[in-house]
MIZA-307115 format. One record per residue (C-alpha): x, y, z. Coordinates in pm, 1 decimal, always signed. Example, Ala and Ser with C-alpha at 12.3 -4.5 7.8 and 13.67 -1.06 7.14 Angstrom:
BEGIN
LOGU, +1230.0, -450.0, +780.0;
LOGU, +1367.0, -106.0, +714.0;
//
This chain:
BEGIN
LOGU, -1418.4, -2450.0, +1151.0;
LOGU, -1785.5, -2600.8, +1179.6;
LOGU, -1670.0, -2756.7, +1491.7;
LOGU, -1661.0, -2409.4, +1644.5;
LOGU, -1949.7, -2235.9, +1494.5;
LOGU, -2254.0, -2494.5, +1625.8;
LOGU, -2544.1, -2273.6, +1561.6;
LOGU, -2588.7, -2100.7, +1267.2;
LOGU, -2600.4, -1685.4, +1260.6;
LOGU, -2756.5, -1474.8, +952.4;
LOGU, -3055.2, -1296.3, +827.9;
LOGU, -3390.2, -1507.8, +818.6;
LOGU, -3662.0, -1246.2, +706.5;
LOGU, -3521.0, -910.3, +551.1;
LOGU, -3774.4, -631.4, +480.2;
LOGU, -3715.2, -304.0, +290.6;
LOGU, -3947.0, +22.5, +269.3;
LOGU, -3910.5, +291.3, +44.0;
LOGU, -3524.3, +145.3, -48.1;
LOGU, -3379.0, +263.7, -351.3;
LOGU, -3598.8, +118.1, -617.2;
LOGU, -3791.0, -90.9, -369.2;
LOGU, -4181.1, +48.6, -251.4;
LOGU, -4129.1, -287.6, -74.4;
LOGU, -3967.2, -603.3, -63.6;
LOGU, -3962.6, -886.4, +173.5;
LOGU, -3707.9, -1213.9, +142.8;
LOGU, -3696.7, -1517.6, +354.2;
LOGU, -3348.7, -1633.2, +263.5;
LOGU, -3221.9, -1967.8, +455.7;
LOGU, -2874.5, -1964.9, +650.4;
LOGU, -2653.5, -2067.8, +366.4;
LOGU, -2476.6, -1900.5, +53.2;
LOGU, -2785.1, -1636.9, -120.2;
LOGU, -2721.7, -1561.7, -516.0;
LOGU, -2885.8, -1269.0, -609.6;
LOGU, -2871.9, -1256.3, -1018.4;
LOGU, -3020.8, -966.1, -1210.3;
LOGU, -2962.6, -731.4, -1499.4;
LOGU, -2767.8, -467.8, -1430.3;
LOGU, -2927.3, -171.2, -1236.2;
LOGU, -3199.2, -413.3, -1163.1;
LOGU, -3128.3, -346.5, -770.8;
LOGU, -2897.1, -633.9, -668.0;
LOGU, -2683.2, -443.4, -489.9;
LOGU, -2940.5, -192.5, -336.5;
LOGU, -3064.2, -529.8, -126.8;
LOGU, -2649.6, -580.9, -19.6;
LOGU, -2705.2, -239.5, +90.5;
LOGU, -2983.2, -272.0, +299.2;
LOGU, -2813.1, -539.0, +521.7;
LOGU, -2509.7, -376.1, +546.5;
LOGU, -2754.2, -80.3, +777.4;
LOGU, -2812.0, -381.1, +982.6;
LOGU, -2424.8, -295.2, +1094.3;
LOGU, -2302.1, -16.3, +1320.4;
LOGU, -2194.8, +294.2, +990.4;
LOGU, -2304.2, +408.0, +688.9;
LOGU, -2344.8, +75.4, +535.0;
LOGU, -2153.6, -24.8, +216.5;
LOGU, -2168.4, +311.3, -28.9;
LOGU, -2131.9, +499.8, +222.9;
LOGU, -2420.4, +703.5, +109.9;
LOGU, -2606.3, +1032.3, +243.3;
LOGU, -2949.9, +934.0, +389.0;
LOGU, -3171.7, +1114.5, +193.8;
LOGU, -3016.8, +947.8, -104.6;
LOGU, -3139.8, +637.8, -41.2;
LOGU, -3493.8, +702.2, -46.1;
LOGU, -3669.1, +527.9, -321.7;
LOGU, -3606.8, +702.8, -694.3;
LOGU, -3812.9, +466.1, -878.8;
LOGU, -4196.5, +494.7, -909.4;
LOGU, -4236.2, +216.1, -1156.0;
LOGU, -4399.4, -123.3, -1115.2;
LOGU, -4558.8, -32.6, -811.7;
LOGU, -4945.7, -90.5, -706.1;
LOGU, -5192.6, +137.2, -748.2;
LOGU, -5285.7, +150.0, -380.7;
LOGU, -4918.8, +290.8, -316.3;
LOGU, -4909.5, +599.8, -142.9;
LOGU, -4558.9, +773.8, -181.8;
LOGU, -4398.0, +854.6, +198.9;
LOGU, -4194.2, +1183.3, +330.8;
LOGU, -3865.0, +1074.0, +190.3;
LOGU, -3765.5, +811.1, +428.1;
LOGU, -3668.7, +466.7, +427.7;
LOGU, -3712.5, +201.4, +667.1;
LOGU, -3473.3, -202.1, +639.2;
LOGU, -3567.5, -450.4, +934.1;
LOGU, -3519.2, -780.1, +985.9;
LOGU, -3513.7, -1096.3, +1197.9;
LOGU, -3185.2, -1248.3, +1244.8;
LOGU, -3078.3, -1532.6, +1432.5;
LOGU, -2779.3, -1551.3, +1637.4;
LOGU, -2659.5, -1845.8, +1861.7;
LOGU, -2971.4, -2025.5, +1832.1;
LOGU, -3189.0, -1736.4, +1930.7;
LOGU, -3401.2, -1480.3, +1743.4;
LOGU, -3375.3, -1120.2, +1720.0;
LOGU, -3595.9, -824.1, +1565.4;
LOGU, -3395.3, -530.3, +1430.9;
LOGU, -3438.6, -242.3, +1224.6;
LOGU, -3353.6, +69.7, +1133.3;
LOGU, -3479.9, +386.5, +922.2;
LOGU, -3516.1, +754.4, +854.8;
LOGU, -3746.7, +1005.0, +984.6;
LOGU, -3773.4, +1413.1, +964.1;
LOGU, -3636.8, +1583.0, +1256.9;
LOGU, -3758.2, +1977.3, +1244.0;
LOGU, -3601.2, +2226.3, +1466.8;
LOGU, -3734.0, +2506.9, +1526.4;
LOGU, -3668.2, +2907.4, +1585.4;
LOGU, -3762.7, +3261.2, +1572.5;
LOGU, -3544.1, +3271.3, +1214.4;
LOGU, -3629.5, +2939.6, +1057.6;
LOGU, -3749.3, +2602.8, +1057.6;
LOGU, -3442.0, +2318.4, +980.8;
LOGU, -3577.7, +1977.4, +858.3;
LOGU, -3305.8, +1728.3, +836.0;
LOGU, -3270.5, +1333.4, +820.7;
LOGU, -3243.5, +1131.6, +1157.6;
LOGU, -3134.2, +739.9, +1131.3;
LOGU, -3321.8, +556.2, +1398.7;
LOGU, -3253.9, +197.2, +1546.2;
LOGU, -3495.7, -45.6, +1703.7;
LOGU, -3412.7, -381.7, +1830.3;
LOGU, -3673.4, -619.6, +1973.2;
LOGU, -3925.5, -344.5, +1995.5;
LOGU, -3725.3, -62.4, +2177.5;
LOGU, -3688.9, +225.7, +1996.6;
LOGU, -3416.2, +504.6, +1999.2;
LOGU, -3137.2, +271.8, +2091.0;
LOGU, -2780.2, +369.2, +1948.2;
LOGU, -2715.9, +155.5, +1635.6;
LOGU, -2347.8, +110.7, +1783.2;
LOGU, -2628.6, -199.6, +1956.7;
LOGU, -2642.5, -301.7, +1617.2;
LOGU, -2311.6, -498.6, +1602.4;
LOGU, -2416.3, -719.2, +1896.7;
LOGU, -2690.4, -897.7, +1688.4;
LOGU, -2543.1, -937.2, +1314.5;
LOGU, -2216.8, -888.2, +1199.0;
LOGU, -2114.6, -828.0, +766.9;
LOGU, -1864.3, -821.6, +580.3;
LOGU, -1873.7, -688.1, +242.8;
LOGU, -1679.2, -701.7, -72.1;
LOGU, -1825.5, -416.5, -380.4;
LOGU, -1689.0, -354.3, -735.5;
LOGU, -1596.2, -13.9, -560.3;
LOGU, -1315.9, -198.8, -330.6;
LOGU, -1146.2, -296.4, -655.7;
LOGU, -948.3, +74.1, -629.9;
LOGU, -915.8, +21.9, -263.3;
LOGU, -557.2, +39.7, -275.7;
LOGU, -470.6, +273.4, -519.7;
LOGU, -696.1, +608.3, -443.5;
LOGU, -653.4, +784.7, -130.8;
LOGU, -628.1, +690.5, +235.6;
LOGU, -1030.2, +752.3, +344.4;
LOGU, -1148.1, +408.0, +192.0;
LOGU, -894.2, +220.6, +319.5;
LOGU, -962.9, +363.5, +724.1;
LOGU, -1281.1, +277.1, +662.9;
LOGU, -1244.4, -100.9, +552.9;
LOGU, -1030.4, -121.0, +856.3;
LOGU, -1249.4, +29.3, +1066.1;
LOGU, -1555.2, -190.6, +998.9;
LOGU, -1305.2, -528.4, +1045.0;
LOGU, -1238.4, -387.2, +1415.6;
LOGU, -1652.1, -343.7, +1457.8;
LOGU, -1669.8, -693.1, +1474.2;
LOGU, -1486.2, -742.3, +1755.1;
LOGU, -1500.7, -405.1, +1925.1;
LOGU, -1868.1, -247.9, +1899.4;
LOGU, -1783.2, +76.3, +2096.8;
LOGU, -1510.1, +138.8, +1795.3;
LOGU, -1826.8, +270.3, +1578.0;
LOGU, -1919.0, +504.0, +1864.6;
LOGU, -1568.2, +588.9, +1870.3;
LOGU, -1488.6, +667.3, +1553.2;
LOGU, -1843.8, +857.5, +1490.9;
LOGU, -1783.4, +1115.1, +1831.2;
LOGU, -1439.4, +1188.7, +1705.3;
LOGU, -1605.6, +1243.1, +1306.5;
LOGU, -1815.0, +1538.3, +1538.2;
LOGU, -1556.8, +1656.8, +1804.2;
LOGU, -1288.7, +1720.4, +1513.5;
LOGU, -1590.3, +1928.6, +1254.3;
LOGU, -1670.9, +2138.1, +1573.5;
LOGU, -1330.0, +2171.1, +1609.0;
LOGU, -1252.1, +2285.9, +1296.3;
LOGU, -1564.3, +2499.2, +1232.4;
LOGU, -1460.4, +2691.3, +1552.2;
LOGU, -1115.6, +2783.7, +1440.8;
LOGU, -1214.9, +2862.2, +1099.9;
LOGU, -1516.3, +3073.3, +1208.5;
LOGU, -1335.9, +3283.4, +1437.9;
LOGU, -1013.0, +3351.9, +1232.9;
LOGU, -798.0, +3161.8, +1471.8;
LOGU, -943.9, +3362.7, +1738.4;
LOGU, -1138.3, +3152.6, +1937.6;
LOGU, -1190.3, +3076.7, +2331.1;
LOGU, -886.4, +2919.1, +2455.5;
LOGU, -1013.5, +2707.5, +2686.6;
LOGU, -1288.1, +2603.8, +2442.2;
LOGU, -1034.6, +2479.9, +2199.4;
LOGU, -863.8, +2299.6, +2467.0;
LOGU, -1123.6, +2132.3, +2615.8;
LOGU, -1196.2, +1968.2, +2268.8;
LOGU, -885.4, +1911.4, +2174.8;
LOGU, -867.1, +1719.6, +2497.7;
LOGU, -1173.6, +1517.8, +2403.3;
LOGU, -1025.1, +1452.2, +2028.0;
LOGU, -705.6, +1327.1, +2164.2;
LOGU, -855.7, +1065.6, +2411.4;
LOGU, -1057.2, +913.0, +2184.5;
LOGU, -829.3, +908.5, +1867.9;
LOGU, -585.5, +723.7, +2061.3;
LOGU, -853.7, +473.2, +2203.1;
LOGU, -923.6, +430.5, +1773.7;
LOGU, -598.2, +388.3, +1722.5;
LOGU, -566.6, +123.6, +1976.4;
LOGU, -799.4, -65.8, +1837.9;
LOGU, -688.8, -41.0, +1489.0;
LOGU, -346.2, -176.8, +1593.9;
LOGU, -520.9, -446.5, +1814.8;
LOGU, -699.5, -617.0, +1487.7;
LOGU, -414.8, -560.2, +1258.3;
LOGU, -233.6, -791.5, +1508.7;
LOGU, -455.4, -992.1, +1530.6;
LOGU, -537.1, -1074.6, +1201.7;
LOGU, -163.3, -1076.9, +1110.4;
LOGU, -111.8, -1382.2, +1385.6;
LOGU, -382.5, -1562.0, +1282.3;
LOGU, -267.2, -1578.4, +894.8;
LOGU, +85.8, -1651.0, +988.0;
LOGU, -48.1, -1915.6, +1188.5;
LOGU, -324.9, -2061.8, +936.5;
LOGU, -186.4, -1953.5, +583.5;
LOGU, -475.1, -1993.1, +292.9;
LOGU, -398.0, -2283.3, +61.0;
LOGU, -541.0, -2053.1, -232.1;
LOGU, -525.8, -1691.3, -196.5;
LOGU, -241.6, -1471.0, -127.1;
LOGU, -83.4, -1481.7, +182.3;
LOGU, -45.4, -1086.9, +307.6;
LOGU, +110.8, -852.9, +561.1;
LOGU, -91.5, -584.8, +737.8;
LOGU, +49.1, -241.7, +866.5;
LOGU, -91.1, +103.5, +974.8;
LOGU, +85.8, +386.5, +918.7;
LOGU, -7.7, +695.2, +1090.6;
LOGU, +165.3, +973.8, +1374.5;
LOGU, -58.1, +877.6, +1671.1;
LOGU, -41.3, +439.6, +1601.0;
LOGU, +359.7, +465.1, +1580.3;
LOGU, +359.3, +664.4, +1900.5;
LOGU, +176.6, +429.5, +2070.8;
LOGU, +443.5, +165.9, +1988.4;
LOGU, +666.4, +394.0, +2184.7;
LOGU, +463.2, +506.2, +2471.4;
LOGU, +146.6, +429.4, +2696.9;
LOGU, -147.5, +542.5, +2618.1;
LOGU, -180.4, +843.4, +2844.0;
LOGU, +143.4, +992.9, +2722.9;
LOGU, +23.8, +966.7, +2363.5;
LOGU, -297.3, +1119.5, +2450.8;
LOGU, -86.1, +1432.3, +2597.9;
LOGU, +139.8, +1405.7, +2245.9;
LOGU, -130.8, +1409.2, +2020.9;
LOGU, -359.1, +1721.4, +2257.6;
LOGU, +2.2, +1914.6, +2205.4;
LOGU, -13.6, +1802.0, +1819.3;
LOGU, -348.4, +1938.9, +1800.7;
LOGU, -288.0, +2272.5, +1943.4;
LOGU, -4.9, +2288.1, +1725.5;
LOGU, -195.8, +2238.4, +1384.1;
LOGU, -465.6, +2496.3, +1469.2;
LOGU, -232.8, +2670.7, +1219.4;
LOGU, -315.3, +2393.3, +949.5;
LOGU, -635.8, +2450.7, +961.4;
LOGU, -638.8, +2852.3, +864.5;
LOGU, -405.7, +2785.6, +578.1;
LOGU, -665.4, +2472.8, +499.8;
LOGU, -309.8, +2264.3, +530.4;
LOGU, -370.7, +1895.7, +629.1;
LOGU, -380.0, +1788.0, +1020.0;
LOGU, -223.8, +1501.5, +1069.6;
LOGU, -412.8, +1261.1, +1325.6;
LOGU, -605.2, +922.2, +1317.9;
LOGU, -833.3, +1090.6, +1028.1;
LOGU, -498.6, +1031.6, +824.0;
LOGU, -374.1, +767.1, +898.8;
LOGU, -329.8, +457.7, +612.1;
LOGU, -421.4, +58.7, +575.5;
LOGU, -130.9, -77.3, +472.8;
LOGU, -171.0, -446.8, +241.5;
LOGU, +160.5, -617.7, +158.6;
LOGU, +139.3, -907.1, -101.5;
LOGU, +351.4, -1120.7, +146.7;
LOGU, +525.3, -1402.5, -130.6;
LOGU, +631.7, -1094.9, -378.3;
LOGU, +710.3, -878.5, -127.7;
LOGU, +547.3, -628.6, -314.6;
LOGU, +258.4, -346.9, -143.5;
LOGU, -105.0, -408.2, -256.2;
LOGU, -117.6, -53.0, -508.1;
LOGU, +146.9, -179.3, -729.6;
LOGU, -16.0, -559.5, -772.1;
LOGU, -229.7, -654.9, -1107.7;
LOGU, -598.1, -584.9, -1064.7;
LOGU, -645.5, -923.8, -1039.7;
LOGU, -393.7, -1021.3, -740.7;
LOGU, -562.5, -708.7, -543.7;
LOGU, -892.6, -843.1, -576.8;
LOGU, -726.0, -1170.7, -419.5;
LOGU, -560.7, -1008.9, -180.2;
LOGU, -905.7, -838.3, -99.2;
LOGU, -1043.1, -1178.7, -46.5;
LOGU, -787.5, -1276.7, +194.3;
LOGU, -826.4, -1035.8, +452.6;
LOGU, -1202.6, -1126.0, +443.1;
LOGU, -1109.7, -1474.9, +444.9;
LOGU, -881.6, -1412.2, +716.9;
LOGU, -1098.7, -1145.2, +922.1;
LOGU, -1427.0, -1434.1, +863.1;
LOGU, -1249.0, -1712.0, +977.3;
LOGU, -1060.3, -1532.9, +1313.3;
LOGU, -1456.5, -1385.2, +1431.3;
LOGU, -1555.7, -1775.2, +1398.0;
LOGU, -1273.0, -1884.3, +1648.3;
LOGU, -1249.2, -1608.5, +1845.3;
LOGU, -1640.4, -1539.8, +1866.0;
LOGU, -1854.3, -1815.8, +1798.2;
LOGU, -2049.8, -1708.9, +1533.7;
LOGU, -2000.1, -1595.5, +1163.3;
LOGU, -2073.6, -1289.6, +1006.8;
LOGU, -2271.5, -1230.9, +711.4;
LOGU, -2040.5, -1215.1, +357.3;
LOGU, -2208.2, -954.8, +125.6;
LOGU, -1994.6, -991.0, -153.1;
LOGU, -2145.3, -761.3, -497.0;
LOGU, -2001.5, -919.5, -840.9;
LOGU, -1717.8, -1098.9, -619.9;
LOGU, -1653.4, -1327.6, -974.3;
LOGU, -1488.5, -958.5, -1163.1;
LOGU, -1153.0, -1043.8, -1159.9;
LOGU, -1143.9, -1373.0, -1043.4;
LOGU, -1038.7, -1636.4, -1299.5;
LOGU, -1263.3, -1976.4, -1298.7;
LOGU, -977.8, -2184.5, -1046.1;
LOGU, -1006.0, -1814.6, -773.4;
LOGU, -1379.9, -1824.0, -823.7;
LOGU, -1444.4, -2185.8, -764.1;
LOGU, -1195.8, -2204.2, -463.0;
LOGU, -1404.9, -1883.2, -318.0;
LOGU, -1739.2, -2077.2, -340.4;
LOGU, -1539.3, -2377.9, -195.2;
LOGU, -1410.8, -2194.3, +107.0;
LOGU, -1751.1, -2003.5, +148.6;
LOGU, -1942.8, -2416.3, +165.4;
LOGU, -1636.5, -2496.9, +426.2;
LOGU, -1705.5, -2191.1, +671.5;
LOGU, -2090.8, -2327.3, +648.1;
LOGU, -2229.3, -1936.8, +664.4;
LOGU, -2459.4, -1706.6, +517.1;
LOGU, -2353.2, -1510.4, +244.1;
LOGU, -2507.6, -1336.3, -21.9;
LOGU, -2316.6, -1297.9, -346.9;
LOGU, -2440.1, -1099.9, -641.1;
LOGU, -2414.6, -1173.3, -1017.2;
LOGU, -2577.1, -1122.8, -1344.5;
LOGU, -2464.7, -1479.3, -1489.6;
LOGU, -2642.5, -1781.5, -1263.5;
LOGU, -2425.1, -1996.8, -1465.1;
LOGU, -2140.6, -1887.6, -1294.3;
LOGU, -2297.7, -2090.0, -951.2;
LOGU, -2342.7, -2403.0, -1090.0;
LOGU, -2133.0, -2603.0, -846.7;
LOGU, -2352.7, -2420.8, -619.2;
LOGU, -2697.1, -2540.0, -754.9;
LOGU, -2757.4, -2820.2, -472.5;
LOGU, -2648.5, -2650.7, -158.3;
LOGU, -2730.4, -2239.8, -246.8;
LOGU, -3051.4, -2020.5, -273.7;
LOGU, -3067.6, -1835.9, -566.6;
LOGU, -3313.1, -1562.8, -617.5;
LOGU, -3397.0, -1355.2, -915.8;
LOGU, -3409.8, -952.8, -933.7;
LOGU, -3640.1, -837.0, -1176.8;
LOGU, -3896.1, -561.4, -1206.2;
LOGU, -3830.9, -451.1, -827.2;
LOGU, -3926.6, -745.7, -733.5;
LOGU, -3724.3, -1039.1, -610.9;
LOGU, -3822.4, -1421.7, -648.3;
LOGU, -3701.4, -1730.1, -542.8;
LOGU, -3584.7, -1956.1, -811.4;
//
């Protein structure tokens, strides 16, 4: 896997504004594996967070903007002059041998009419100086991958999570999927608001033309949900992990099985029909089924057995896999690595997982930053990590 990844990709200054319980904080972490160790609620994963913005979404709680202003006013200097409620992360990160400034952060955006005044939060994206670019750009400069104490219930709540994790594995190779799946997020609330609002009652040719829009790109996201679930699925038949659990990938949803049945534009014309159908749905707040429901389905391959009814500790394995998996198929297929943000990765994992994880991670030769609140537990890592201290809102190099 070196062999294919020559130059080195990751984040080589990372700078944080008004984040969480950060005034400000600025790391320099080198191109290899990153421990972060801290109390808890010291702010290690609030700096995971942060990087994961540097992505196309809504990074890894996906949390509501204004929430992640800073909350705590402690330890700060006395020259500090509290902001407007926004945040700002940006960072230089180096890709293919080359060097790239990004950022991105909130700012007010007032509207104004005879009635009222509406102030609400606007995310903003710069990259290399140019401001107001789409942060879909994002994805062509750093890539992450991230694995949170949150994912442990991945496979056992509802469907939303599990879209989502899929989603993010297709950013990497397709960047247009966040634009994708953010227009349809829109088209389908103003589709919804307009039924409700009007009692079922609303412009015909209104509801048509968005249900026309909705239908073209849901089946463009469901193409390329299928696309990386095939993917991934032929690359671990064809390189099997020596450690983790080998698994099976499936999607299950109306609009994905169609397509295995029919082109593309015939779907689209299935799924406007659908649409118009399930207006219905929406008056009697019924479900409407679409590529907002459809499901990430993880088989433990060996036990034949799906991911929801494994131990706690085979899912978190079988978690690891398909980052494993998705890591090492954006090395071949790409030529660079993504950035692992993996927050308390050791819950769950006995000592032979957790050492074989750390192993694999040293292999791949990539950044990745890895939180903890025991250092010990890195101690085959000592000569070839960075490991950096949380304490105070501050972070230090060890």
């Amino acid at each position: 896997m070196k062999e294919v990844v020559s130059l080195k990709s990751g984040v080589t200054r990372l700078t944080l504004t008004d984040f969480r319980n950060y005034a400000f904080l600025r790391m320099t972490p080198g191109l290899r594996p990153v421990i972060i160790t801290g109390e808890n609620g010291s702010g290690k994963t609030n700096i995971l967070e942060a990087i994961s913005f540097l992505t196309p979404g809504r990074g890894l709680r996906s949390a509501r903007l204004a929430d992640i202003k800073r909350f705590t006013p402690a330890v700060i200097s006395e020259d500090y002059t509290p902001g407007n409620g926004g945040w700002a992360v940006s960072a230089v990160v180096a890709k293919n041998g080359e060097e790239f400034e990004i950022g991105t952060a909130v700012e007010k955006n007032i509207k104004e009419n005879e009635d009222e005044t509406r102030v609400s939060d606007r995310r903003i994206v710069k990259i290399n100086g140019q401001k107001g670019v789409s942060q879909t750009e994002l994805g062509q400069y750093v890539s992450a991958i991230w694995l949170t104490p949150q994912m442990d219930r991945l496979f056992r709540g509802g469907s939303q999570p599990r879209r989502s994790f899929l989603d993010r594995l297709v950013y990497a190779f397709d960047t247009e999927h966040a634009k994708r799946t953010s227009t349809f997020e829109h088209l389908y609330k103003q589709w919804y608001q307009l039924i409700k609002s009007t009692n079922g009652h609303a412009d015909p040719h209104w509801l048509e033309s968005l249900e026309e829009s909705m239908s073209a790109v849901g089946v463009a996201i469901a193409a390329a949900r299928r696309e990386q679930i095939a993917r991934l699925n032929r690359f671990i038949e064809s390189a099997p992990d020596d450690v983790f659990p080998d698994v099976q990938l499936e999607l299950s949803g109306t609009i994905e099985q169609t397509l295995d049945t029919l082109p593309a534009v015939e779907t689209e014309d299935y799924y406007r029909h659908k649409l118009a159908g399930e207006r219905k749905n929406v008056l009697y707040n019924d479900g409407v089924d679409g590529v907002n429901r459809s499901d990430f389905k993880v088989y433990y391959k060996k036990k034949r057995m799906p991911a929801e009814l494994c131990s706690t500790g085979e899912q978190k394995s079988l978690l690891v896999s398909i980052i494993l998996a998705q890591t090492k198929c954006q090395i071949l297929n790409q030529g660079f690595a993504p950035v692992l943000l993996l927050d308390e990765v050791c819950a769950h994992l006995d000592d032979g997982k957790r050492e074989a994880l750390l192993e694999k991670i040293r292999e791949l030769d990539l950044q990745a930053f890895i939180t903890a609140t025991n250092p010990e537990l890195f101690a085959s890592f000592s000569n070839y990590a960075e490991f950096w201290e949380v304490k105070n809102n501050t972070v230090t190099c060890r």
